[in-house]
N, C-alpha and C positions, 0 to 999 in steps of 0.2 A: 420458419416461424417458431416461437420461443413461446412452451403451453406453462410451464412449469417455472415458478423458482423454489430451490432445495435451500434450506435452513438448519440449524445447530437446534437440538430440542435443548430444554431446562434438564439439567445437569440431572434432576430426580425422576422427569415424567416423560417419555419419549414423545408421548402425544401434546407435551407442552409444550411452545419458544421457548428459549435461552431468552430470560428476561432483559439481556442487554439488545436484545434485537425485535424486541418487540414493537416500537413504532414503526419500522420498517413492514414487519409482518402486517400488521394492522395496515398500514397502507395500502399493501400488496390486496388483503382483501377485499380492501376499499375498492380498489380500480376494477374487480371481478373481471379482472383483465388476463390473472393466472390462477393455476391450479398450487397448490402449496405443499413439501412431500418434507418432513421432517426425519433428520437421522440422530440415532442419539450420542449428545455430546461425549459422556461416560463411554462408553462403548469402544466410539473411535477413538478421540484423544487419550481414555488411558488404556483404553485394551484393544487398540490395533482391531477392530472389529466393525465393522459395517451393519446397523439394524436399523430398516426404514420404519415409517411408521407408514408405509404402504407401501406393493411395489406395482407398479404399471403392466398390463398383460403384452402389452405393444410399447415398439420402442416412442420414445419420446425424445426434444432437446430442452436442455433445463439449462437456466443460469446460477449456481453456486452466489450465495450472500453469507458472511458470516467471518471466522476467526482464521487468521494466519494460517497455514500449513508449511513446515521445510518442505524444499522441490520434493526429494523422495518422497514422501508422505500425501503429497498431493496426487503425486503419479500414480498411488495404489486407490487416494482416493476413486481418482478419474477409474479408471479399471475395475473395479469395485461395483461403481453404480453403471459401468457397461452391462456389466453381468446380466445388471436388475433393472435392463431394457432402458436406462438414461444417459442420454449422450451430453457429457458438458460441451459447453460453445467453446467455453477456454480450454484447451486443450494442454495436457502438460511442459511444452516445450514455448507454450505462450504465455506461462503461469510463470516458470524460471526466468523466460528472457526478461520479465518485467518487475519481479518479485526482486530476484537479485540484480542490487544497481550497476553491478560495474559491467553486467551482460549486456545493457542497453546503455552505457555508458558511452560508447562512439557514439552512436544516432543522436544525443541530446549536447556533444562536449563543445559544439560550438556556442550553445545558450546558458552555459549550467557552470559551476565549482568545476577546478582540475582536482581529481583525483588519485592516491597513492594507495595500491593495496598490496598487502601482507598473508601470507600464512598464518593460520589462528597458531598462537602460542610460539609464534618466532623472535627473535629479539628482531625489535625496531631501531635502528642508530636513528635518535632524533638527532643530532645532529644535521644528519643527511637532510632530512624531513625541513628543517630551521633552514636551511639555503633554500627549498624549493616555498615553504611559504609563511609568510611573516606568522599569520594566525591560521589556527586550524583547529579543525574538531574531529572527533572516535566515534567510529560504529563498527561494528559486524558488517557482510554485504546488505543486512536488510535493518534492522534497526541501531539506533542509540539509548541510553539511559537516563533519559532525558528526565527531570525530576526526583531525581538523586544527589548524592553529593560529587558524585563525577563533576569533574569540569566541561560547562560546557563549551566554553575555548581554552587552545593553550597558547603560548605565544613565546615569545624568544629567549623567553627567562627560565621556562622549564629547564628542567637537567635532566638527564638520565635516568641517574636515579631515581628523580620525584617519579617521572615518568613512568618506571617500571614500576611503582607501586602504584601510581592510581590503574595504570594495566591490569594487577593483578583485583582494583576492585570492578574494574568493566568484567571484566569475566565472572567473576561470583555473582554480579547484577544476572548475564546473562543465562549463564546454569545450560540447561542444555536445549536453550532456546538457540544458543549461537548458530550462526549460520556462514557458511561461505569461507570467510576468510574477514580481517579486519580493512577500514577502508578511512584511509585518513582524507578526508576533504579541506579544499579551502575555505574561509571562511569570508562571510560578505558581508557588510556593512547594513542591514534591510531598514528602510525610510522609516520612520514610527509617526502616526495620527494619534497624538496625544500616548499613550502608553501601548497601543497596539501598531504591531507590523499591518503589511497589508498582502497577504495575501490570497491566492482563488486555487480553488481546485475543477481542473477541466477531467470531463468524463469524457472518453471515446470512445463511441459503441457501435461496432462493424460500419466502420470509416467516417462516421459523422461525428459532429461536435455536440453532444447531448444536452452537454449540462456545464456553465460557469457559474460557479459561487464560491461569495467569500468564506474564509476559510479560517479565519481568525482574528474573529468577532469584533473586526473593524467596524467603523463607521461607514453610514449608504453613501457617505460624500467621498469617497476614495477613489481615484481614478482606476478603471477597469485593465487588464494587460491587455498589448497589443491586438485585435485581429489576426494580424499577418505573421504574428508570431505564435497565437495557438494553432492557424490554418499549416503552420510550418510543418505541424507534428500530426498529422491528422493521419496518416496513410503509414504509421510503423506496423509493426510485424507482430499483432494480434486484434483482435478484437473486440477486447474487452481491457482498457486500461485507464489509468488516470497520470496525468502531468499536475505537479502543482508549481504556480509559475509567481513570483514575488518583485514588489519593488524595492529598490537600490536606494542610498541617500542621493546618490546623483540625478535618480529619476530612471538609471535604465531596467528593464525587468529580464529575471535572471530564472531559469528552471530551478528551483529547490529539490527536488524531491519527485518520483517517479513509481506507479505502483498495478496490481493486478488490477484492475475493477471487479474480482469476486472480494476481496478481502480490505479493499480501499473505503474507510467510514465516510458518511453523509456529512457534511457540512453541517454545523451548528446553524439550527434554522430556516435548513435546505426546507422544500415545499418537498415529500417522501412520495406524495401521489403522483406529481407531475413528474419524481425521476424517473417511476416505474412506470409511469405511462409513456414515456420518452424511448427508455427500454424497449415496451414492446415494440412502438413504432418502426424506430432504427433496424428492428430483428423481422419486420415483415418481408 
């Protein structure tokens, strides 16, 4: 059973949320379903240091909600709040396997983009890259720069050296957020309902299928993805994760994108009460 979710405080007040997570928090209380234990954001994120805003006399399991972590960083968190009698459910080698894509990249590469990865700061011959796929797109193992002037495809006209200089502006985006290694994917065709794609974000939480919703502010008339294709993913290797799954111009639906569920955001519009109540449920 799951008593606890642990939170990012306001960057000023340990005893505050992090304003970006505050309807979730308010949720959470809503459902007087958990108990709520805030760490301060300052603290950890810039000074490697752990300060709750309580600590538990007896051990507890708590679910993590909140801001990215690199695997190391996470692993100290997890250790961290051992210490301080809380046990996360995601454990650090279920936070990596899912966090970084190309670690869960078998289990999903029958439904999903073929992927190319790189050592960070290697030279990449697109050329090479230009045989294996017509268009594609750049990220790190865990994000892109998506709303930037990056490209967000490249396609058969790139040169090298165009290449190497928008390279050199993906990494100043990333700074020492990078993570992993870089991860060239294919790139899909995704259906559009008027100026929106269609896709849904699935929750999986200790082996059940939690939570489907759309994911990008599509319209309610869009056909839902498969059943037998979110049931396909239901049973990988943590507890806490999310798939998000998209359709094709052709109609087929395709895994996009893959992620923890501590650090995976809510769906524009999600119902915040019912995921947390969902939550608890699955974890009884």
């Amino acid at each position: 059973m799951i008593s606890t979710i642990i939170f990012p405080s306001s960057f000023y007040d340990l005893h505050a949320i992090d304003e970006d997570m505050d309807q979730e928090y308010q949720a959470v209380l809503e459902t007087g379903l958990f108990e709520t234990i805030l760490f301060s954001y300052d603290d950890w994120f810039n000074q490697g240091h752990l300060k709750l805003s309580y600590t538990p006399e007896t051990g507890i399991h708590a679910v993590y909600r909140g801001w990215m972590m690199k695997p190391e960083q996470y692993r100290r968190f997890y250790l961290e709040l051992l210490k301080n009698n809380i046990h996360l459910v995601t454990d650090p080698d279920m936070y990596t396997h899912f966090h970084v894509f190309p670690n869960v990249y078998p289990e999903l590469s029958d439904d999903t983009a073929r992927i190319m990865t790189f050592p960070l700061h290697s030279d990449i011959n697109i050329e090479q890259v230009k045989l294996v796929f017509q268009r594609f797109m750049v990220k790190d193992f865990v994000k892109s720069v998506k709303g930037t002037e990056f490209p967000a495809i490249f396609d058969q006209s790139i040169t090298q050296l165009e290449f190497n200089r928008w390279m050199e502006v993906f990494y100043n985006y990333r700074g020492s957020l990078l993570t992993g290694g870089i991860c060239i994917k294919e790139f899909f065709n995704l259906k559009k309902y008027g100026n929106r794609t269609n896709e849904y974000r699935v929750y999986y939480i200790n082996r059940e299928i939690a939570s489907v919703c759309r994911n990008s502010l599509q319209p309610v008339y869009t056909p839902d993805p498969p059943l037998h294709l979110i049931e396909k993913y239901q049973y990988l290797d943590s507890v806490f994760y999310t798939i998000d799954f998209a359709e094709l111009e052709g109609g087929q639906w395709k895994i996009i994108e893959a992620g923890d569920g501590s650090v995976s955001g809510l769906s524009v519009g999600q119902d915040h009460q019912a995921f947390f109540r969902a939550l608890y449920q699955c974890f009884l």
